[in-house]
C-alpha positions in Angstrom: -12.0 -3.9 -6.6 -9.3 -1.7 -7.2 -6.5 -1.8 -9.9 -4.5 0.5 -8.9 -3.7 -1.5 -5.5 0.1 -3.0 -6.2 0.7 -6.6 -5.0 3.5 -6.4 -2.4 3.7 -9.9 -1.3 7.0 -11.0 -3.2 9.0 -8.1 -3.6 12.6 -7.7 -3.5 13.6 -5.9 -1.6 10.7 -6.7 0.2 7.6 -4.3 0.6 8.8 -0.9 2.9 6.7 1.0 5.6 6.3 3.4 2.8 5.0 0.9 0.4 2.5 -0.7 2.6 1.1 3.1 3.8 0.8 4.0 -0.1 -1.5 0.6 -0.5 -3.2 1.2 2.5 -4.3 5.0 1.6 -5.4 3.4 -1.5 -7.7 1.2 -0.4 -9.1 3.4 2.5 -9.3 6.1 -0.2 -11.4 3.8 -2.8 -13.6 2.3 0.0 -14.7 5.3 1.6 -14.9 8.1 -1.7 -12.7 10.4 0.2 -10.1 11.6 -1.4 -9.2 14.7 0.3 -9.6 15.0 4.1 -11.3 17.3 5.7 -11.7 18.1 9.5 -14.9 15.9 9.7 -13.0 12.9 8.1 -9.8 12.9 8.9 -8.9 11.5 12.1 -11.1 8.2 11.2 -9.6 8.5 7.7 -5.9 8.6 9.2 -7.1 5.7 11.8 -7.8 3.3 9.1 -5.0 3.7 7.3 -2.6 2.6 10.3 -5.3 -0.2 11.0 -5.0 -1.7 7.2 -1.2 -1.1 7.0 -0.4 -2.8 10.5 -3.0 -5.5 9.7 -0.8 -5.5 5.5 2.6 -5.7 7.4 0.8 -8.1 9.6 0.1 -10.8 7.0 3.0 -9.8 4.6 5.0 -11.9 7.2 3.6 -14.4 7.8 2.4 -15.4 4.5 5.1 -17.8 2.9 7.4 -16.3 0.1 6.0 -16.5 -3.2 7.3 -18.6 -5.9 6.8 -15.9 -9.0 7.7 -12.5 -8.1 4.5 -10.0 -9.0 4.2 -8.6 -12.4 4.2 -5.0 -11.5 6.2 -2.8 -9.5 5.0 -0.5 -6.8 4.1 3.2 -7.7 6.9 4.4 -5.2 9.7 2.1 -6.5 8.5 3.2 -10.2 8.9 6.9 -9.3 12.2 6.6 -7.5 13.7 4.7 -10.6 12.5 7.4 -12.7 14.3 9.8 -10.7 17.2 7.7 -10.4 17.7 7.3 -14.2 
């Protein structure tokens, strides 16, 4: 559905708060067409990112580990090693 959606399952370190908000905007984002809040969207926008993120941290732990780590590495972690370097 959408490629831009990280796997966090895996990771090591594993996935942060920040991480799991970032793939949860994502997907609220690419399932509703709104990419820019307004006043009218908003508040329901804002409530279904905590809904998927709590529901992503949710299975995230109780999932067992995996055996391969994922292939790619989340935007966030990609950004701060750029900065880093």
């Amino acid at each position: 559905m959408c490629r831009n959606i990280t796997t966090l399952r895996g990771l090591e370190p594993s996935a942060t708060t920040a991480e799991i908000e970032a793939g949860a905007r994502q997907y609220v984002r690419k399932i509703t067409g709104v990419q820019n809040t307004s006043a009218a969207t908003e508040e329901a926008f804002e409530r279904a990112v905590a809904i998927i993120a709590k529901a992503t941290t949710e299975v995230l732990a109780e999932l067992p580990p995996r055996k391969v780590p994922p292939k790619t590495e989340p935007p966030l972690r990609r950004i701060a090693r750029t900065r880093a370097s």
